[in-house]
C-alpha positions, -999 to +999 in steps of 0.1 A: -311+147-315-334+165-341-344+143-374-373+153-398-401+130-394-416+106-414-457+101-406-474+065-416-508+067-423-533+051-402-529+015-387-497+017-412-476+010-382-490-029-376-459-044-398-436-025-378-449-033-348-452-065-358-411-068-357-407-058-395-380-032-406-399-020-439-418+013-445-433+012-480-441+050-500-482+038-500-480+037-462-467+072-459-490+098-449-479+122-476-500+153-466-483+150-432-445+143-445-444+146-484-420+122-500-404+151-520-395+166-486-366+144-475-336+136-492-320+103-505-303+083-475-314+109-445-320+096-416-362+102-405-382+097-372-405+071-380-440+079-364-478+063-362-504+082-373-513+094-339-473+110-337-461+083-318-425+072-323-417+036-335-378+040-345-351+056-364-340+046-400-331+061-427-352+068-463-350+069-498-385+090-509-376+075-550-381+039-536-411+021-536-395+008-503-387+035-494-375+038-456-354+011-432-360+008-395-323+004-378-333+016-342-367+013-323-346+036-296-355+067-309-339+089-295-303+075-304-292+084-344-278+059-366-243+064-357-207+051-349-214+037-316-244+019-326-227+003-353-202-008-326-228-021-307-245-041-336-210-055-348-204-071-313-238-086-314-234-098-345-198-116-339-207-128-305-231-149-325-204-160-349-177-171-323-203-191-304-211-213-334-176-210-350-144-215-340-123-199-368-127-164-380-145-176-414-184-163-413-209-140-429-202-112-401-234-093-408-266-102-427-285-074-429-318-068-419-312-100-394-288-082-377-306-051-373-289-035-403-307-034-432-286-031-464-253-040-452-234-072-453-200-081-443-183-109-446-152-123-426-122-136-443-100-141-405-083-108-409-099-092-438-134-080-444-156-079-476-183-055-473-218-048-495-237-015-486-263-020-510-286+012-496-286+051-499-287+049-459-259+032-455-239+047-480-245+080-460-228+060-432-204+044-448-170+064-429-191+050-395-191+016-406-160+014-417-146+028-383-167+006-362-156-029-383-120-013-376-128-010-338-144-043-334-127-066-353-092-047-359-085-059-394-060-061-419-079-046-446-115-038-455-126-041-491-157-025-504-178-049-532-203-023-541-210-036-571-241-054-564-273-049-589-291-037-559-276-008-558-296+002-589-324+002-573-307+031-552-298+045-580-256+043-559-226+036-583-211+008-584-177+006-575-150-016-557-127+003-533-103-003-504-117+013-471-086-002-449-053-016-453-047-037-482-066-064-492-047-094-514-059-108-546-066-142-532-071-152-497-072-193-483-101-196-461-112-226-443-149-243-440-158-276-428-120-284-423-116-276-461-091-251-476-099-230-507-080-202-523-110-170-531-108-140-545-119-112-530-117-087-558-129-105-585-148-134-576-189-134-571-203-111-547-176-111-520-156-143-533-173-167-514-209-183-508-207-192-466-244-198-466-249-234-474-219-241-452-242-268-435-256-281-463-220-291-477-217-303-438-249-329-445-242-337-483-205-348-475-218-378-455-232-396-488-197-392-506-176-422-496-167-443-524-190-425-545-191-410-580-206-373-579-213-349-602-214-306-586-235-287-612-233-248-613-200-262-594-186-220-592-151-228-576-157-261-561-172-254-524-197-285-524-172-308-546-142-302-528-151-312-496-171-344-512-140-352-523-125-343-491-146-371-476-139-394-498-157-396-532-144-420-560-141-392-584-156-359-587-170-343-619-175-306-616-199-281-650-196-246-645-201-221-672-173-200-665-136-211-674-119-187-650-144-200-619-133-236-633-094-232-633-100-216-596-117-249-589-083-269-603-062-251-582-086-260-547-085-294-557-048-291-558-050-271-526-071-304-509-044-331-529-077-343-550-067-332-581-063-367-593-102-375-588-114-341-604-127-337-636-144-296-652-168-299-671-169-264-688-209-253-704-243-243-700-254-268-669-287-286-688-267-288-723-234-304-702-257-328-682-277-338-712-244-344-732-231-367-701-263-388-705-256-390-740-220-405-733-232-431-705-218-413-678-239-424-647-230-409-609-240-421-573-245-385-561-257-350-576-255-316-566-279-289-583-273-255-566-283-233-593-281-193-590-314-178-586-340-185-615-363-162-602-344-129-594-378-111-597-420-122-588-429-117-626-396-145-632-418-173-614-436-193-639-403-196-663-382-193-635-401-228-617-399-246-650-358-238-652-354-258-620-381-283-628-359-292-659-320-291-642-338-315-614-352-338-642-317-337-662-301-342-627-321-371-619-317-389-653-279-390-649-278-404-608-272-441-607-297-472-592-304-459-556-286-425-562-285-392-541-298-359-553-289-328-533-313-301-552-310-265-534-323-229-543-311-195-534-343-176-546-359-157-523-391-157-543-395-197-551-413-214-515-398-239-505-431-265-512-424-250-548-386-266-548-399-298-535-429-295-557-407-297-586-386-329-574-415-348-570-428-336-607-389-345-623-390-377-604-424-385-617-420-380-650-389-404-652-410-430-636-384-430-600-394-428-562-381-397-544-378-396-509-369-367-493-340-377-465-330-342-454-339-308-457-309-278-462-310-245-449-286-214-447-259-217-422-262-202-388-242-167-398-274-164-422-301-161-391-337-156-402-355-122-393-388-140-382-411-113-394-393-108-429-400-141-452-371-121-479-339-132-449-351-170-456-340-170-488-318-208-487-338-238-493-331-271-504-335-309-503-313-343-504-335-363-518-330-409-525-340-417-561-356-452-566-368-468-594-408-469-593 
């Protein structure tokens, strides 16, 4: 195997070393390799400064990150058989921790396979290639998922906004078989009905399958209230387990009458109210009529997609958390969660305590969420932990 190589400067290789997967354009030794060399989504030799060999990946020379570590074997090409390999890995993972064929298949960069994710609907697949690298693979992926997990169909959602960054097309396509407009899944004994073709990113969120798992245990005989509610995953299985009546705001109508039809699905239509709006105008016009709940759910999508989003993006959850709080009965239960990778998750709980505080309550912090196990965290690359998230008792002070 011959690749062109790609030369770090000196003591460039530490992060790499180090366990992470990232080579960034400033760390290239551009006498040595020029950027302007290589081509967008060819596969490179990553080397030290001294020539030594520290993996294979694939690059992007437009990027400011601009080349992925897949391999540390170097002398085996990103192919077929090591897709095989990584896929077997991956579900071995999956079957010991679930035991029906409903998981996030591959994440990425945690499963050695930066800028791919795949997620498994029991026999169909929903995949993201969200990198130049991959696409170049794409025909190898899609005959490796076939090998391992012998599907019905294979969809491709490349229609992510990362794929901008890429400067790749967006497109949906079918790469096997025939995938349905809707598919039931299961999670946490639950049944919804998702749509693979039209829904958000692949239909379906699996990673705060636990945190649904540890919020479901305060619903008996309660009243709750699921902001940002989408088509009903945290609701519906409150409901499920036993909540007085659920109240569901989402901003989207079509996301709202898919989460009528899953309560119909679960026989809790009777308990389950949409709420359609913006979430803070909705919750501020519930206050306004009285309505008061036992437990709320604030899963927001990400308010800070981006570092320079931070300051605005901190006071957006500072002020759904404060709305939240004012609408949760005597002794209520706030589950307050975050999917942006940039907010820390001190910053989260940071702006609890400052929304608690300023309505004069007591919050205690009771549990802490994280992303489901099909969502494992690359230890050396902070950007995999990207779930964080709190259920949190609200007292009066």
């Amino acid at each position: 195997m011959s690749l062109a190589k790609l030369q770090l400067k000196k003591n460039e290789e530490k992060r790499i070393k180090s366990g992470h997967l990232w080579v960034y354009s400033n760390e290239v030794d551009t006498n040595a390799t020029p950027l302007k060399s290589f081509s967008v989504g060819q596969q490179v030799l990553i080397e030290s400064a001294q020539g030594k060999p520290l993996g294979v990946g694939y690059i992007n020379p437009n990027n400011l990150l601009c080349a992925r570590l897949v391999n540390r074997d170097y002398k085996r090409g990103l192919d077929k058989s090591l897709f095989v390999h990584r896929f077997k890995i991956a579900q071995s993972l999956r079957e010991r921790v679930f035991d029906k064929p409903f998981y996030r298949l591959v994440y990425g960069e945690s499963d050695g396979l930066p800028g791919l994710i795949v997620d498994r609907f029991a026999n169909h697949l929903v995949v993201q290639i969200t990198t130049a690298g991959m696409e170049a693979l794409k025909t190898d992926i899609i005959e490796a998922l076939i090998k391992v997990c012998k599907p019905e169909s294979i969809l491709l959602r490349n229609d992510s906004n990362a794929r901008k960054a890429e400067s790749l097309s967006n497109v949906i396509e079918q790469a096997h078989g025939v995938t349905p407009d809707s598919l039931q899944i299961e999670e946490n004994d639950t049944q919804f009905v998702i749509h693979p073709h039209t829904g958000q990113k692949t239909g379906w969120f699996y990673d705060h399958r636990v945190s649904r798992q540890q919020i479901a245990k305060y619903a008996k005989g309660q009243r709750v209230l699921d902001v940002f509610s989408y088509i009903g995953a945290f609701g519906i299985q409150m409901a499920k387990h036993g909540a007085s009546e659920l109240w569901s705001i989402d901003i989207s109508a079509k996301a709202l009458d898919e989460l009528d039809q899953n309560a119909a699905l679960n026989g809790i239509q009777d308990i389950t109210t949409c709420v359609e709006g913006d979430a803070y105008t909705a919750m501020t016009e519930l206050k306004q009529q009285g309505e008061k709940f036992d437990v709320v759910i604030v899963d927001p999508p990400a308010f800070i997609k981006k570092k320079k989003d931070h300051k605005a993006g901190l006071n957006a959850y500072r002020k759904v958390n404060e709305a939240a709080i004012r609408l949760l009965n005597r002794d209520g239960i706030l589950l307050s969660a975050s999917c942006s990778m940039h907010l820390k998750s001190n910053e989260l709980q940071g702006c609890i305590r400052g929304a608690g505080r300023h309505l004069d309550k007591t919050v205690q912090i009771i549990e802490q969420c994280h992303q489901g196990q099909d969502h494992p965290i690359h230890p050396a690359i902070d950007e995999t932990r990207y779930i964080k998230g709190f259920i949190s008792r609200v007292l009066s002070a």
